[in-house]
N, C-alpha and C positions, 0 to 999 in steps of 0.2 A: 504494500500500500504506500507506504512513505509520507514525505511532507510535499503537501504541495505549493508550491509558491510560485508569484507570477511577475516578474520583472517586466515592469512600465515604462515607456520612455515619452509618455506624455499621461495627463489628467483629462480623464474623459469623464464627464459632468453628464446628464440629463437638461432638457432643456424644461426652464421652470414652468412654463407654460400646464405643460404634465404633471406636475406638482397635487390639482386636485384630485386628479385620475387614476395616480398610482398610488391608491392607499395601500397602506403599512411603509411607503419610502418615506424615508428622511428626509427634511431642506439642506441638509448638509449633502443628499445626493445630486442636487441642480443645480447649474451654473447661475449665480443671481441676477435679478431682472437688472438692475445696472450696475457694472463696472468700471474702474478707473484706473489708471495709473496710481499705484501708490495704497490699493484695498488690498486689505486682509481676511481671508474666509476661511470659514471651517469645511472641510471635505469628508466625507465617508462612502467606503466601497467594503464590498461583501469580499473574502477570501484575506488571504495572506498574500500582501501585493508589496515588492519593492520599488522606490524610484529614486532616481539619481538626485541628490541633494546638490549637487555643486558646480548646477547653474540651472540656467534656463531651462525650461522644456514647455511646450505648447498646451494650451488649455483648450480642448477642442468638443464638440457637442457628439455625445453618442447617441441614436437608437436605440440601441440593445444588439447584442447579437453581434458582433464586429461590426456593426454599421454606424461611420466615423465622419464627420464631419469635419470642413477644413479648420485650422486654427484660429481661434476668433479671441485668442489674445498669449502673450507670451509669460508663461508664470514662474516663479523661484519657488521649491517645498521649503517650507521652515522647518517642520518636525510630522514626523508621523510615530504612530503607537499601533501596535497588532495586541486585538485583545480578543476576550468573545464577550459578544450581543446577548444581549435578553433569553436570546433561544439557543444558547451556549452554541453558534455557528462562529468562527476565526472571522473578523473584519478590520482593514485598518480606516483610520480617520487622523487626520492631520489638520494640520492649517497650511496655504500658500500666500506666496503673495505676488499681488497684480504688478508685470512690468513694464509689461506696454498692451495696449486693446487694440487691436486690429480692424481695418477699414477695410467690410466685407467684403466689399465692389473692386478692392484691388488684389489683383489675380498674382502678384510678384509673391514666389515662395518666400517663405518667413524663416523655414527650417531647412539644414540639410543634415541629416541623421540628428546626432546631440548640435551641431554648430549652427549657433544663432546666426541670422545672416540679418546684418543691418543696411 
């Protein structure tokens, strides 16, 4: 069986919009209805998730399902914690913070693998 664990290289959010319709999810699972340069938010996802603390990585809108949205803004993790939920299920939850918000309309990639591109 083993441990299983899932190395991130980006924060995939729910768009909050879904927020009333997916009851039992968290507001720490959606991306918030406004962001800024310079906001700090709490995050939470299901499983035992790694992600690179030591810089940048994309904050991008999920579906569900592998289905990913482009980046719609660029975020720094502060800290994360792996603990278990209510329903003794492994999840982490963290905080990030806002570096730059992304201007949806402009099609110039923002990322290439971890390297921010300014």
């Amino acid at each position: 069986m083993g441990i299983q664990v899932e190395f991130n290289p980006d924060l995939c959010l729910r768009n909050i919009r879904e927020f009333s319709l997916k009851r039992g999810r968290r507001i720490e699972e959606f991306i918030p209805p406004e962001i800024k340069a310079g906001d700090i938010f709490r995050f939470y996802k299901n499983g035992q998730r790694n992600y690179w603390l030591n810089g940048e990585i994309p904050l991008r809108e999920t579906q569900g399902e592998g289905r990913l949205g482009r980046p719609i803004a660029s975020v720094r993790i502060l800290e994360t914690t792996h603990s278990l939920d209510d329903y003794g299920q492994v999840c982490t939850q963290g905080s990030y913070l806002v570096k730059e918000v992304f201007d949806p309309a402009d099609p110039t990639p923002k990322f290439e693998c971890f390297d921010r591109r300014k």
